[in-house]
C-alpha positions as CSV (number, residue, x, y, z in Angstrom):
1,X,-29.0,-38.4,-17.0
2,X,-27.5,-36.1,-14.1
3,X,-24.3,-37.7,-14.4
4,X,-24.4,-37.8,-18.1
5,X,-24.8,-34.1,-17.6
6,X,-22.2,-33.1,-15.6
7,X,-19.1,-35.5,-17.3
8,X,-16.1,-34.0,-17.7
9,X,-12.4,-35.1,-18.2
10,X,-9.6,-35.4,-15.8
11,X,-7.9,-32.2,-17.9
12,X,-10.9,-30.5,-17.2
13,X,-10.7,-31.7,-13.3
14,X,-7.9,-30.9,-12.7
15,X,-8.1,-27.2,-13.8
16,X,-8.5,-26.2,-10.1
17,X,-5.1,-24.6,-8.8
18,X,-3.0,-27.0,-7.3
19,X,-1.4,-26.4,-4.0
20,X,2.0,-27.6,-3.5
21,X,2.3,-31.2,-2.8
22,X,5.3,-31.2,0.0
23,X,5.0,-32.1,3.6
24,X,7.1,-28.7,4.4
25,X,4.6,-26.3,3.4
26,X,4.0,-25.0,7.0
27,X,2.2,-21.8,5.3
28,X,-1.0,-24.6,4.5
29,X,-1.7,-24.9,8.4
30,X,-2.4,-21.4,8.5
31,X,-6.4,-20.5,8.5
32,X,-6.9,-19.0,4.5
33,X,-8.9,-16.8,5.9
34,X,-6.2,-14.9,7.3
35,X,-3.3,-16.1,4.6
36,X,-6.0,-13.7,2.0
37,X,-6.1,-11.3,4.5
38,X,-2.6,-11.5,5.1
39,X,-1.9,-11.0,0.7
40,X,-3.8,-8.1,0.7
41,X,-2.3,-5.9,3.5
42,X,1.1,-7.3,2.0
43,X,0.2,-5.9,-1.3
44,X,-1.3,-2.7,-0.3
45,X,2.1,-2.0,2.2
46,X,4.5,-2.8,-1.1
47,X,2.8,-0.5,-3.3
48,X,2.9,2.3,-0.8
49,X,6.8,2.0,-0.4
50,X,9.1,4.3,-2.3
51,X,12.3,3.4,-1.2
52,X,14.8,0.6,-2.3
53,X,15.7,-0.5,0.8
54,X,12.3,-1.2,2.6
55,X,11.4,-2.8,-1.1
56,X,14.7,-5.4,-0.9
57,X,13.7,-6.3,2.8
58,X,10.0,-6.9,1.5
59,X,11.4,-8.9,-1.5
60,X,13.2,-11.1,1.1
61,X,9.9,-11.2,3.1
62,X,8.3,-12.6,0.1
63,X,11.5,-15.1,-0.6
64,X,11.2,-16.3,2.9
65,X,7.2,-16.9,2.7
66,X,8.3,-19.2,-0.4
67,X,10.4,-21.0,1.0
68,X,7.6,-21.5,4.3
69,X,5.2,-22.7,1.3
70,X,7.4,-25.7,0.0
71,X,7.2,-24.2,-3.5
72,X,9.0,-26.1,-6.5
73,X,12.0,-24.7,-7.7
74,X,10.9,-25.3,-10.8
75,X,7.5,-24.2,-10.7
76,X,8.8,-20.5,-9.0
77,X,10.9,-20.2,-11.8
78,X,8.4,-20.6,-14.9
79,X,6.4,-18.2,-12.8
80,X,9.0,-15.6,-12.5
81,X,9.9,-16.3,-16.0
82,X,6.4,-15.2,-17.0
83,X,6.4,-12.2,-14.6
84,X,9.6,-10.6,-15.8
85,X,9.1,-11.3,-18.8
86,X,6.3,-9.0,-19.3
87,X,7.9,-6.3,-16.7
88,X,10.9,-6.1,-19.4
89,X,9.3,-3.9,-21.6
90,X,8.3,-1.6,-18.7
91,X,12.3,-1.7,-17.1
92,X,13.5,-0.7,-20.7
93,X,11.5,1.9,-21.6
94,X,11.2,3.9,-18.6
95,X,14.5,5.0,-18.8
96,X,14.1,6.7,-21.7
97,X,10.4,8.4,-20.8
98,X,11.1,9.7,-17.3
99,X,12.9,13.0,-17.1
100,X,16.0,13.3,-14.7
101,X,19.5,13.3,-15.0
102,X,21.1,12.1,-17.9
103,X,22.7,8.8,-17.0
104,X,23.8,7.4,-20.7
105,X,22.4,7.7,-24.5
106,X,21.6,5.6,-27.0
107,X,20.5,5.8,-30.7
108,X,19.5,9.6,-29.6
109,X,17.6,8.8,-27.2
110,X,18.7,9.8,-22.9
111,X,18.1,7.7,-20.1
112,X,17.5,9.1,-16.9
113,X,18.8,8.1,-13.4
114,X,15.3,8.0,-12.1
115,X,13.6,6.6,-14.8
116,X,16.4,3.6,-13.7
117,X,15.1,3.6,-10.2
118,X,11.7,3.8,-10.9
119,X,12.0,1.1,-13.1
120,X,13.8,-1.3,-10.7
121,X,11.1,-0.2,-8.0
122,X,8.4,-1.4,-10.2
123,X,10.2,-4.9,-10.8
124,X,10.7,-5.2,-7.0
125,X,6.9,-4.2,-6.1
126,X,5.5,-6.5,-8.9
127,X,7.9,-9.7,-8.0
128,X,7.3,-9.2,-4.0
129,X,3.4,-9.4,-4.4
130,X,3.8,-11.8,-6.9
131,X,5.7,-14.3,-5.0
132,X,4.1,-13.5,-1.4
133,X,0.7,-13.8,-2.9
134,X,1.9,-17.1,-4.2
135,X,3.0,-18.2,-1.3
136,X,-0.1,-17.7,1.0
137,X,-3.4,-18.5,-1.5
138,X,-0.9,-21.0,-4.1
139,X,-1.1,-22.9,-1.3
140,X,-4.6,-23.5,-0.9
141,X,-7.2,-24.9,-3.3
142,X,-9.3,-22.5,-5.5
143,X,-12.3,-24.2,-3.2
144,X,-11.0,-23.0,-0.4
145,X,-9.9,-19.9,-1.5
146,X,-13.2,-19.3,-2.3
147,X,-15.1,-20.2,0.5
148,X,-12.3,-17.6,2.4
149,X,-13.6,-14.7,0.5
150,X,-17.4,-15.8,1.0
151,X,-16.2,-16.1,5.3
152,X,-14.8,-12.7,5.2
153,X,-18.3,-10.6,3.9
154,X,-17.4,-11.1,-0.1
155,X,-20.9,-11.4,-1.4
156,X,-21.7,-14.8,-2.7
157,X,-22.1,-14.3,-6.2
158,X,-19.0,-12.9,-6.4
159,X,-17.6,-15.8,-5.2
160,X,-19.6,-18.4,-7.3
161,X,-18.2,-16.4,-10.4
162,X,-14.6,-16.6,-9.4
163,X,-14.8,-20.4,-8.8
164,X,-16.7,-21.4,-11.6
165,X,-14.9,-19.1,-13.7
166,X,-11.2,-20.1,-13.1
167,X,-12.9,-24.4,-13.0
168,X,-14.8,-23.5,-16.8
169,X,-12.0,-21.3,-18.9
170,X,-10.0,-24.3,-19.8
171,X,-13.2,-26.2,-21.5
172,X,-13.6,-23.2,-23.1
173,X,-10.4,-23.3,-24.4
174,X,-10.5,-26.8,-25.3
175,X,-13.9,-25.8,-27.5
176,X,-11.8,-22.6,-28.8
177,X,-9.0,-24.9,-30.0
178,X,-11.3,-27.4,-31.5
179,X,-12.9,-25.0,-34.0
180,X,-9.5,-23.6,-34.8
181,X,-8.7,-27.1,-35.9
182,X,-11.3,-27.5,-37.6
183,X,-11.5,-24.3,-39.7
184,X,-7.3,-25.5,-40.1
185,X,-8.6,-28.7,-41.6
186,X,-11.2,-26.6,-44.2
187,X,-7.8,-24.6,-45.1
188,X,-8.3,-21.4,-43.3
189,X,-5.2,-19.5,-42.9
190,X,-5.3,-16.5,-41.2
191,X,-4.6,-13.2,-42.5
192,X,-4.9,-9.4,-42.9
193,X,-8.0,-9.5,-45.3
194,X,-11.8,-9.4,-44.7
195,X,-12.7,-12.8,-44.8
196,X,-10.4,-13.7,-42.0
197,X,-11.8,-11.4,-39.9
198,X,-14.9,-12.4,-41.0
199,X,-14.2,-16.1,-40.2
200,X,-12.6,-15.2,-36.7
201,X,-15.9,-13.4,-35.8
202,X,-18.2,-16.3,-36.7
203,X,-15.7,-18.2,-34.5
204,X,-16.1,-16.3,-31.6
205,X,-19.6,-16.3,-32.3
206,X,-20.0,-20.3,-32.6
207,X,-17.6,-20.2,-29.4
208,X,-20.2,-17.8,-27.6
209,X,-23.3,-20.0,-28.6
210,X,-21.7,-23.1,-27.8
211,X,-20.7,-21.7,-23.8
212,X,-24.4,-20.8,-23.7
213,X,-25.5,-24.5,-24.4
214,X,-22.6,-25.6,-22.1
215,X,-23.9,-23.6,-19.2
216,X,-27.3,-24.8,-19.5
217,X,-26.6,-28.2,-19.3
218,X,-24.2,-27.0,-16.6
219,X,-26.7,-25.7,-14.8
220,X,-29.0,-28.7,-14.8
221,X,-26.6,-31.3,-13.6
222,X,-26.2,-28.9,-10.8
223,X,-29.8,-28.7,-10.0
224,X,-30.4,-32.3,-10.1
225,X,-27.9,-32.2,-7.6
226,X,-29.7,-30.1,-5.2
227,X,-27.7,-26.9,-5.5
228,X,-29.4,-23.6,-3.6
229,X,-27.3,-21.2,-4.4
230,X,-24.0,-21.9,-2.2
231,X,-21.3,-24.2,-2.5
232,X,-21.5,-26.2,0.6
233,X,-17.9,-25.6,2.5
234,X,-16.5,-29.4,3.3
235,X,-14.5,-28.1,6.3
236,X,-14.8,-25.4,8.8
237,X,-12.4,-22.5,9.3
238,X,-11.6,-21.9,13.3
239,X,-8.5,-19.6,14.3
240,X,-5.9,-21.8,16.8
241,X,-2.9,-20.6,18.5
242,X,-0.7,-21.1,15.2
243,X,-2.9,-18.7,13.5
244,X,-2.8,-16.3,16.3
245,X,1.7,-16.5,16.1
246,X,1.1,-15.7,12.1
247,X,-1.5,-12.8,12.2
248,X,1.3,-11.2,15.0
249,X,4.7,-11.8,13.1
250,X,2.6,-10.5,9.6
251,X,2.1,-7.2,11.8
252,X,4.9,-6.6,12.7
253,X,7.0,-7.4,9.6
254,X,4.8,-5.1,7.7
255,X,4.6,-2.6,10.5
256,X,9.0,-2.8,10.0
257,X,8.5,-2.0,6.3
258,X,6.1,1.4,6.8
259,X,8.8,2.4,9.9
260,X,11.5,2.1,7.1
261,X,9.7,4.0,4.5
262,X,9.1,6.9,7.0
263,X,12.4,6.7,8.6
């Protein structure tokens, strides 16, 4: 019955972020405690620089991390794809909304020199968190990841909604693209007209009833398994000598960047 409960398929399994599988990912030794840790103050020091010089040398930071994690060309690349893609509209309209000095016209409309530089500041900040937080949690498990946060004081339920949120969203979108198939086989096409919208809001509203059911039989196969609230942690986190090297060449590289902006 328990079992019953709880099947799912190996798409469904396998939903969990991956880590990179490749013996060079050195940055996987590190405790995950201290690679979150680690993301954060990155992230926080990036967005506080203003200056394209300290930004470039954090860019390479973040380049260097990559290559430390083993990440797939390939994989990096669909990632930054995605990234820049969406930072596009931002880097070609900013121009043109930022006063400054006139730095060429088009169609009647000026683009400024700064709104250029603040532009390419805000594709160097977004791609040098992106890739350096890739680079320390992308290679960890969401699991393990999660049981970090939980480690460093993030309250429990927090965590529990983070993991089973991230394991759950693609059955959800399975279920979501099974009733658009079948509303598609009943010859629903969608359009701008009442009874789409209509239709679209009884299918968000089948979706929401069926997630409901899902849950609850969720949460009994997890009861019959004896859960008490917490995700038992298969491993223990301890700090060695390697983690001591990291935590010491992460504070100083980021201690570098702040001396540059101020300098």
């Amino acid at each position: 019955m328990c079992d019953a409960l709880a099947r799912q398929t190996p798409s469904q399994r396998d939903l969990i972020l991956q880590p990179e599988a490749n013996g060079q990912a050195r940055l996987a030794l590190v405790d995950p405690r201290l690679r979150v840790l680690a993301s954060f103050a990155f992230a926080a020091t990036v967005v506080a620089l203003d200056r394209m010089l300290p930004l470039v040398a954090a860019l390479a930071l973040a380049l260097g991390a990559v290559g430390l994690a083993g990440m797939s060309a390939r994989r990096l690349t669909r990632l930054l794809v995605a990234l820049d893609t969406s930072m596009a509209l931002v880097a070609a309209t900013l121009p043109f909304t930022t006063p400054g000095e006139p730095l060429l016209s088009l169609w009647g409309f000026t683009a400024s020199a700064e709104g250029l530089a603040r532009a390419v500041e805000i594709a160097l900040k977004a791609n040098a968190v992106a890739l350096m937080t890739l680079a320390l949690i992308g290679t960890s498990e969401l699991p393990e990841i999660g049981h970090a946060l939980r480690r460093l004081g993030v309250p429990a339920k927090l965590t529990q909604l983070l993991l089973m949120t991230v394991r759950y969203i693609e059955v959800l979108g399975h279920e979501y693209r099974r009733l658009r198939v079948a509303m598609a086989m009943r010859g629903f096409r969608m359009g701008f007209n009442l009874h789409s919208w209509r239709s679209v809001g009884h299918l968000f509203g089948m979706l929401f009833v069926r997630s409901l059911d899902r849950a609850a039989r969720i949460g009994a196969a997890m009861r019959c398994r004896g859960f008490n609230g917490e995700f038992p942690a298969l491993s223990e986190f301890a700090y060695t000598s390697r983690d001591a090297a990291f935590a010491a060449l992460s504070a100083g590289a980021l201690a570098l960047l702040l001396a540059a902006r101020f300098a």
